[in-house]
C-alpha positions, 0 to 999 in steps of 0.5 A: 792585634793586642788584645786587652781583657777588660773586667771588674765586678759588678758596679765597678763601671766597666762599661763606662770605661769601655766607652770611652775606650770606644770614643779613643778608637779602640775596637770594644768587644763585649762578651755580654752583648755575644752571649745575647746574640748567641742564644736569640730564638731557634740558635743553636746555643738557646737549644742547647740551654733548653736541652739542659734546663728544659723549657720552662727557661723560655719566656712565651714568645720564645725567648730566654727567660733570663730572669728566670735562669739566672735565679737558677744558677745563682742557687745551684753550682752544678747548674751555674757550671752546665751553662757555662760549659755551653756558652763560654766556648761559643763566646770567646770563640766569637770574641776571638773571630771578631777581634781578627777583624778589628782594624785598630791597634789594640782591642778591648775584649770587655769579659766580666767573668774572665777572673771566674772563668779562668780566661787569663789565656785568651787576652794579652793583658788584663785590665780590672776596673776596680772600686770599693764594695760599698760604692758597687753596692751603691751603684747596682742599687740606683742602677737596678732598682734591686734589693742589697741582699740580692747585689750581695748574691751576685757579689758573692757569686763572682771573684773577691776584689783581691782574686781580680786584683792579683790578675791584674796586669793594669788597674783603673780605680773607678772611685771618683768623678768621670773626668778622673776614669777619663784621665786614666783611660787615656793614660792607658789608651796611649800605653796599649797604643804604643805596646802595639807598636812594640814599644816596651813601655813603662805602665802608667803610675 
């Protein structure tokens, strides 16, 4: 199984790409919807998280409170590295369990911190999703509905454009319209295809 790393920062539209890798057949893993599975009420991984940062982080009903715990962790390092130590384990344990049975040629694990989390190791190849800072901000901005200084913050948190850049094996410049991110993930869709196949292939231009 060829196992694609797919990232990019926020904004840059790395879950529009993974769709339409989906529509192509591809097998699409999202480590963000394993980290929400993974920490439903009574799990193991909540109570872990309730152990560390004690249980003003549940909302009344029991659930994660994830609002509140994300402000937690964007003001505090040691915090942001304790969660982290453990979640990270449990989810690309489970991205690598769900892509063993993925029946396609390839897979896309979609793993937004794979450039933070120094996760180059658990895929084959590494697609950024990439776009100018401006157009992210933008983006979050129509999308979230949340102030500039705090998409800056979240900005600042993950890896710079250039760290996620240099990590990668492929690039989609996601700049323009949806038909042109539509013309690079099949150029790419059909490239994985055949190096699943062990073609030793040029990369799409």
């Amino acid at each position: 199984m060829l196992k694609i790393g797919l990232t990019g920062g926020i904004g840059s539209g790395k879950s529009t790409a993974a769709a339409l890798f989906a529509q192509r057949g591809a097998c699409v893993i999202d480590a963000d919807l394993i980290a929400r599975e993974l920490v439903t009420p009574g799990s193991p991984a909540l109570k872990a998280l309730v152990k560390a940062f004690g249980s003003q982080i549940l909302l009344p009903d029991g659930r994660l409170d994830r609002s509140q715990l994300r402000q937690r962790i964007f003001s505090d390092p040691e915090a942001k590295r304790i969660l982290e130590a453990i979640l990270h384990p449990l989810i690309f344990a489970e991205m690598q369990r769900r892509a063993e049975l993925c029946q396609t040629p390839y897979c896309i694990l979609v793993i937004p911190l794979l450039v933070e989390s120094k996760a180059q190791n658990q895929v084959d190849r590494v697609l950024v999703v990439d776009c100018p800072q401006a157009l992210q901000i933008e983006r979050v901005k129509q999308r979230d509905r949340i102030p500039e200084e705090q998409i800056l913050n979240i900005l600042a948190s993950q890896a710079t454009r250039q760290q996620r850049l240099n990590a990668a094996d492929e690039v989609i410049l996601n700049a323009g319209t949806l038909t042109e991110l539509e013309k690079q993930v099949e150029e790419l869709h059909r490239f994985y295809a055949r190096l699943s196949s062990g073609c030793d292939c040029p990369r799409p231009l």
